[in-house]
N, CA, C and O atoms as a printed pandas DataFrame, in Angstrom:
     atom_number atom_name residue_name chain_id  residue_number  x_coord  y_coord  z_coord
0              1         N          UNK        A               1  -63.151  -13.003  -14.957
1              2        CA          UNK        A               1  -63.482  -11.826  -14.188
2              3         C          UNK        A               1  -64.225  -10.865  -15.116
3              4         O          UNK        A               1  -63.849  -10.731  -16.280
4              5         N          UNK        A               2  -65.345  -10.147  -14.593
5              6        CA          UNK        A               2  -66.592   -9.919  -15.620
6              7         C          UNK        A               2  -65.695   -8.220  -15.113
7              8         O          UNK        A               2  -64.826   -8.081  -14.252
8              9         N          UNK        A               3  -66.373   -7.055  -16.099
9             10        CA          UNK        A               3  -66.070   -5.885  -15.882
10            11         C          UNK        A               3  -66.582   -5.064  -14.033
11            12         O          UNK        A               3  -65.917   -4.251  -13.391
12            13         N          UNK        A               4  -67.850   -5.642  -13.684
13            14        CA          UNK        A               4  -68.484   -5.683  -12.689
14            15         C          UNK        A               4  -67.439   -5.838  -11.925
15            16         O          UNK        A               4  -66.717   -4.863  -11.721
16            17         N          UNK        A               5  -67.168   -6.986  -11.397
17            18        CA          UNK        A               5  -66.222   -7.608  -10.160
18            19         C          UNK        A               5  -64.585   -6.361  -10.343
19            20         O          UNK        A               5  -63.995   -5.767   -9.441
20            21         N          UNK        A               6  -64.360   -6.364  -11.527
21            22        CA          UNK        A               6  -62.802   -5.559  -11.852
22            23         C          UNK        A               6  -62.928   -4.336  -11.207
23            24         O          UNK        A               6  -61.942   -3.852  -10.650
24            25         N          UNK        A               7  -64.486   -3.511  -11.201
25            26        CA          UNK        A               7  -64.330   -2.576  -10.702
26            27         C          UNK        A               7  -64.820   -2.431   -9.112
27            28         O          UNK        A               7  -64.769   -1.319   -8.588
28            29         N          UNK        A               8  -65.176   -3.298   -8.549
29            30        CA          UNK        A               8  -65.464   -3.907   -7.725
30            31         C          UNK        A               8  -64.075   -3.935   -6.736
31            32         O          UNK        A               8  -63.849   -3.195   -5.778
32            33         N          UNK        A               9  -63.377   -4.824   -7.177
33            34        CA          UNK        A               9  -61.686   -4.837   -6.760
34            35         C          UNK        A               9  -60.845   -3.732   -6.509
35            36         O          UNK        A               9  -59.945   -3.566   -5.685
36            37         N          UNK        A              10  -61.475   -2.781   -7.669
37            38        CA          UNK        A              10  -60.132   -1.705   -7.711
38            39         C          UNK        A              10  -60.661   -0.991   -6.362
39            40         O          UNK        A              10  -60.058   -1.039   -5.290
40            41         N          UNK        A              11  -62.009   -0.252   -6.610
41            42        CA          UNK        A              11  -62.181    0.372   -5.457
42            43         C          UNK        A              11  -62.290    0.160   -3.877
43            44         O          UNK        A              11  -62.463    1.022   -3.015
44            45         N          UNK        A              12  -62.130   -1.334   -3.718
45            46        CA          UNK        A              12  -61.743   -1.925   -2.879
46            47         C          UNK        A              12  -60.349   -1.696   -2.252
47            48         O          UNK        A              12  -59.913   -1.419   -1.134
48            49         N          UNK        A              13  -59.925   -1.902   -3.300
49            50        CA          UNK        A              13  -58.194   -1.783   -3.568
50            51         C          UNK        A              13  -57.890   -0.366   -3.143
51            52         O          UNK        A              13  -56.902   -0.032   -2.490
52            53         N          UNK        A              14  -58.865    0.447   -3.594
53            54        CA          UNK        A              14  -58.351    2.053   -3.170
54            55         C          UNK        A              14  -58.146    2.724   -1.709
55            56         O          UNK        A              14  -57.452    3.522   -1.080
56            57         N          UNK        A              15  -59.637    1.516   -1.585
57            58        CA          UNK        A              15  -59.799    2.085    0.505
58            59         C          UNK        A              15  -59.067    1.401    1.103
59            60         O          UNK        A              15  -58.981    1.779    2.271
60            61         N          UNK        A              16  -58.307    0.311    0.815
61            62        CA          UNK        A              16  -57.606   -0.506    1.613
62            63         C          UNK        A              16  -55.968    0.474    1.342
63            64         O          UNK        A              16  -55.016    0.338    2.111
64            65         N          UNK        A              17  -55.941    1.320    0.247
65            66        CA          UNK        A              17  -54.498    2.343    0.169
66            67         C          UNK        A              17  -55.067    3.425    1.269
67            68         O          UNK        A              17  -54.263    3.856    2.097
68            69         N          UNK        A              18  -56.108    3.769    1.294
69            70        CA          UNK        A              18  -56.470    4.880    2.330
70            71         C          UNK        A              18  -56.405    4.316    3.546
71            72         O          UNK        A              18  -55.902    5.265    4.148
72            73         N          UNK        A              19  -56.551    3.401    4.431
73            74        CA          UNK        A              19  -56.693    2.775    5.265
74            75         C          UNK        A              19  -55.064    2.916    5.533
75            76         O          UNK        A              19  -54.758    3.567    6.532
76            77         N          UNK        A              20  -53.927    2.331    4.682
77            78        CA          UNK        A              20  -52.611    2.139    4.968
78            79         C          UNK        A              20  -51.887    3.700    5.203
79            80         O          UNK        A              20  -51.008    4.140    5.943
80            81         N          UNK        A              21  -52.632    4.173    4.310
81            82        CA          UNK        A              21  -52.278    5.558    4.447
82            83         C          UNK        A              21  -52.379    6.380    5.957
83            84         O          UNK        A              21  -51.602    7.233    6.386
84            85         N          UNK        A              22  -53.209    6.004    6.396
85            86        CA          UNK        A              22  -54.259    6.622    7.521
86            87         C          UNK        A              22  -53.150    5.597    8.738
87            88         O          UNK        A              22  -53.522    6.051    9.820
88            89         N          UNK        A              23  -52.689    5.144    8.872
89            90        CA          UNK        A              23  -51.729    4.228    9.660
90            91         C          UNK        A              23  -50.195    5.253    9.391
91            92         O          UNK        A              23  -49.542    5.545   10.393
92            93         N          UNK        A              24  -49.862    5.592    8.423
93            94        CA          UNK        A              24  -48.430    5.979    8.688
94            95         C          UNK        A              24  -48.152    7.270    9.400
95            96         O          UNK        A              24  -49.014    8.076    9.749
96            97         N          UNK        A              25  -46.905    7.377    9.571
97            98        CA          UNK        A              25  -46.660    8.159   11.467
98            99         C          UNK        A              25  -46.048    9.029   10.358
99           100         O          UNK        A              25  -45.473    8.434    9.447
100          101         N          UNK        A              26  -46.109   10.469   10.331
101          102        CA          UNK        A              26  -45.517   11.032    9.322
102          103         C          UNK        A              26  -45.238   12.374   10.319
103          104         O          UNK        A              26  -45.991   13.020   11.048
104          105         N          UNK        A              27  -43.591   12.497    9.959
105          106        CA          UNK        A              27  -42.926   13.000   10.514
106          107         C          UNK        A              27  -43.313   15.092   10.677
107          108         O          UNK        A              27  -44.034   15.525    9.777
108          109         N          UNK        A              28  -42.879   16.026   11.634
109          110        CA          UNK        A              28  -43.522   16.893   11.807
110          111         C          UNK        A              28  -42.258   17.790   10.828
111          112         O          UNK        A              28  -41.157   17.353   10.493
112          113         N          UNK        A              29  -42.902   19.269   10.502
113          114        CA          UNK        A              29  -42.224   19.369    9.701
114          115         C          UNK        A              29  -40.849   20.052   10.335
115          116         O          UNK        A              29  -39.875   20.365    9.650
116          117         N          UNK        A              30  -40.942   20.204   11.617
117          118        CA          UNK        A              30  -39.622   20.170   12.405
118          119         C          UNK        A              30  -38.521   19.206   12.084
119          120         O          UNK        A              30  -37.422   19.532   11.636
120          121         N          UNK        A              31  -38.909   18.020   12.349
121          122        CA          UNK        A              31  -38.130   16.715   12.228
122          123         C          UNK        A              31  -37.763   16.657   10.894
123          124         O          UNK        A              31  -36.733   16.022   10.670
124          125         N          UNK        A              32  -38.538   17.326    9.618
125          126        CA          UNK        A              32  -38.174   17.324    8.195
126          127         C          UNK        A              32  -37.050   18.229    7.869
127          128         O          UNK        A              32  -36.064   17.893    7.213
128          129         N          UNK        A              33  -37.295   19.553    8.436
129          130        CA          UNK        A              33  -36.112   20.503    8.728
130          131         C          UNK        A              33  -34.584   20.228    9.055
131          132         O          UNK        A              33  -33.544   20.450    8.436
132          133         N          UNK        A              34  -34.962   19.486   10.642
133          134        CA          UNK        A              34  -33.843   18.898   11.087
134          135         C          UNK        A              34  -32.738   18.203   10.225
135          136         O          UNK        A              34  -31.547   18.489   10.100
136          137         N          UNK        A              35  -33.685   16.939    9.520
137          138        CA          UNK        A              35  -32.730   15.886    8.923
138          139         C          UNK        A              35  -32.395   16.312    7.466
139          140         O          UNK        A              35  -31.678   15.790    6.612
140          141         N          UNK        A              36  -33.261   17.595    7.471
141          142        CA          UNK        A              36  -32.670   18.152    5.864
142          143         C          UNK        A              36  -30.810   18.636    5.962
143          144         O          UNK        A              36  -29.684   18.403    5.520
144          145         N          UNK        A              37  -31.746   19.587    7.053
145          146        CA          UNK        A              37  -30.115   20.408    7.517
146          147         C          UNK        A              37  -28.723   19.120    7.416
147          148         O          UNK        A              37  -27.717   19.146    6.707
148          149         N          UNK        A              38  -29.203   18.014    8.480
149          150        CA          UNK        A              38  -28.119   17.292    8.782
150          151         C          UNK        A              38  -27.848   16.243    7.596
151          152         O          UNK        A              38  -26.859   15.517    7.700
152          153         N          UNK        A              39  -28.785   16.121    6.337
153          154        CA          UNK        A              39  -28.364   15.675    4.901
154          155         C          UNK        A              39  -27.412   16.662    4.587
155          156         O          UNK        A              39  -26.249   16.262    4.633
156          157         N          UNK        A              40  -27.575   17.784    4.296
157          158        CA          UNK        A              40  -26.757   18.957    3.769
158          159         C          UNK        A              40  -25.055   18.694    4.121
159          160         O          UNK        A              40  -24.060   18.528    3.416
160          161         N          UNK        A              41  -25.359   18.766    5.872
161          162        CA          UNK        A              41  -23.988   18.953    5.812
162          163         C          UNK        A              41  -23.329   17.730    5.885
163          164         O          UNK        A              41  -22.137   17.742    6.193
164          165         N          UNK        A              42  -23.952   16.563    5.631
165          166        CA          UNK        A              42  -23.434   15.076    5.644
166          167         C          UNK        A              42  -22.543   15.273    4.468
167          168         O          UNK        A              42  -21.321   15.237    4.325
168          169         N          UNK        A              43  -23.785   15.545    3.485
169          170        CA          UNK        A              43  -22.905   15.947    1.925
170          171         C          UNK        A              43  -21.896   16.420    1.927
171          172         O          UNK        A              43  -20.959   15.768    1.468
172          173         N          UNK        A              44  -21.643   17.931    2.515
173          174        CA          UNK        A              44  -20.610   18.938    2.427
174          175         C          UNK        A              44  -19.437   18.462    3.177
175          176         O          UNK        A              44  -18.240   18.729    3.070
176          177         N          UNK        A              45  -20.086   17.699    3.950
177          178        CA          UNK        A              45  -18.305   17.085    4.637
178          179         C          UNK        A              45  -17.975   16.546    4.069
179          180         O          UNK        A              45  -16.756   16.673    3.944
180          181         N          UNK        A              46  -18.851   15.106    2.902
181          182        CA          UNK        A              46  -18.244   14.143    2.555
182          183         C          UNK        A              46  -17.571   14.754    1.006
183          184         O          UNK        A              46  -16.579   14.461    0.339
184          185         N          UNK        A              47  -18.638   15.697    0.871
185          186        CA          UNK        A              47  -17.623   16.063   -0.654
186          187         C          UNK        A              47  -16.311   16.957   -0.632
187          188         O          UNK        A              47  -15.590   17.206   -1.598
188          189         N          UNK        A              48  -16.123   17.483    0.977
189          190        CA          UNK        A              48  -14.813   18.144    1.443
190          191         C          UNK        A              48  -13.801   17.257    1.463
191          192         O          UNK        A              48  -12.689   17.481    0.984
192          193         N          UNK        A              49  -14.335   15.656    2.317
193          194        CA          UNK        A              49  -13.082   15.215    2.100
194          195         C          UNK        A              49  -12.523   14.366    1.196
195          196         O          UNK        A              49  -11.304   14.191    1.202
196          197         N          UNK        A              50  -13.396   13.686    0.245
197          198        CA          UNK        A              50  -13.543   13.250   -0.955
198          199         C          UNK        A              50  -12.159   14.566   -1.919
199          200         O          UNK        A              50  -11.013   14.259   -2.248
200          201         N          UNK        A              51  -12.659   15.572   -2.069
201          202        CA          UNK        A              51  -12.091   16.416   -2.772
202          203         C          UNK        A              51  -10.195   16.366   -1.934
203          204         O          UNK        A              51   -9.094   16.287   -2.479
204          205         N          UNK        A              52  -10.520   16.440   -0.728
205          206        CA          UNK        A              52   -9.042   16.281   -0.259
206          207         C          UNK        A              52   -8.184   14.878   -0.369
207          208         O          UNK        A              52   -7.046   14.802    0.095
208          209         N          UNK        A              53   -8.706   14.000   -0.894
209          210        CA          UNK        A              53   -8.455   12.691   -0.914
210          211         C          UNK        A              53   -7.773   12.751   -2.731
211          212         O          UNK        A              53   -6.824   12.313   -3.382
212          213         N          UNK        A              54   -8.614   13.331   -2.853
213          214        CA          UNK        A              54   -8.678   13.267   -5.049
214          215         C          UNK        A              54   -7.656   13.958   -4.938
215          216         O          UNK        A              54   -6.722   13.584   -5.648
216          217         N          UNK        A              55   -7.399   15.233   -4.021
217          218        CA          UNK        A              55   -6.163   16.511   -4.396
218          219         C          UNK        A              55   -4.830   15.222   -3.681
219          220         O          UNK        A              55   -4.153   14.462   -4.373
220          221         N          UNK        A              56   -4.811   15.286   -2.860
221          222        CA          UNK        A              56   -3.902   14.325   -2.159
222          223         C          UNK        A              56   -3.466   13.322   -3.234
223          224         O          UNK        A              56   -2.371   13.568   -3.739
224          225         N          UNK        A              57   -4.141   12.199   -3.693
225          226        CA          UNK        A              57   -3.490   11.398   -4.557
226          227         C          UNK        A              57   -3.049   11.782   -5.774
227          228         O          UNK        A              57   -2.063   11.351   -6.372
228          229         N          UNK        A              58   -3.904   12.704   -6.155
229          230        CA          UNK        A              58   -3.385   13.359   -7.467
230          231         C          UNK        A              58   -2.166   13.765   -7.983
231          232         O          UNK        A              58   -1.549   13.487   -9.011
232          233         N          UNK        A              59   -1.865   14.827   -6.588
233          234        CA          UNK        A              59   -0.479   15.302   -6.143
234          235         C          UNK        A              59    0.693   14.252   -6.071
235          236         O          UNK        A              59    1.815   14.400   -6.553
236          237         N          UNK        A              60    0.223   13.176   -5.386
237          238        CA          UNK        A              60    1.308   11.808   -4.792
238          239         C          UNK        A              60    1.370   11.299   -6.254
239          240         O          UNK        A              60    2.524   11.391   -6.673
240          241         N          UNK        A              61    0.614   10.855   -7.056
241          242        CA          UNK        A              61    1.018   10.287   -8.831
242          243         C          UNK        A              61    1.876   10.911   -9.159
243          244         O          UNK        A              61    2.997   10.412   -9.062
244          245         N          UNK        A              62    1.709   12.471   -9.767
245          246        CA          UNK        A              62    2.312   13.159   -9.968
246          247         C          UNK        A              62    3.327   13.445   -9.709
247          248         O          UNK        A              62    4.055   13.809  -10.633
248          249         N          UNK        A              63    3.822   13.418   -8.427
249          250        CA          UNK        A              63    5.080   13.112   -7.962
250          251         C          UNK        A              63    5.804   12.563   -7.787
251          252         O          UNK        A              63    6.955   12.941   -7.565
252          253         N          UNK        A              64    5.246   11.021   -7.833
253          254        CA          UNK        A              64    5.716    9.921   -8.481
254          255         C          UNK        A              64    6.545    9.661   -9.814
255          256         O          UNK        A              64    7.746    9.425   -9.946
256          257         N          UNK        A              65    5.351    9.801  -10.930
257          258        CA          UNK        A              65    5.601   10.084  -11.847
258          259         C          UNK        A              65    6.035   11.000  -12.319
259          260         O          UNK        A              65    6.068   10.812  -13.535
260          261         N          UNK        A              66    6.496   12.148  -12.006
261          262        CA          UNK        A              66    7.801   13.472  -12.071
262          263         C          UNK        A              66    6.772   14.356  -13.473
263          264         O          UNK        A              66    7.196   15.342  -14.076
264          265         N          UNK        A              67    5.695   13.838  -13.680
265          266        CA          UNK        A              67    5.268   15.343  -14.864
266          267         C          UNK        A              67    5.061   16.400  -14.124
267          268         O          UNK        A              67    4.774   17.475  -14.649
């Protein structure tokens, strides 16, 4: 493959990323909002009950084990 053809390829290669690009359905920034919010509080529940789970067993060892 001579330097010619390599560059030949790439920029080939580039419009065929613009082309794929130009195809994807990209979400409005409503819908970005939305699923931010509902990441957030996915988190906050799961690290609420995570934390009540850790306090809970913690407590039950402990009491177990009498320290």
């Amino acid at each position: 493959m001579n330097l010619k053809s390599g560059i030949v390829k790439f920029f080939s290669f580039i419009g065929d990323v613009r082309a794929e690009i130009d195809k994807v359905g990209w979400p409005s920034r409503k819908e970005v909002v939305v699923t931010t919010i509902i990441v957030f509080i996915i988190a906050l529940v799961a690290s609420l009950f995570f934390a009540l789970v850790d306090t809970t067993l913690y407590r039950l060892v402990h009491a177990v084990i009498g320290r």
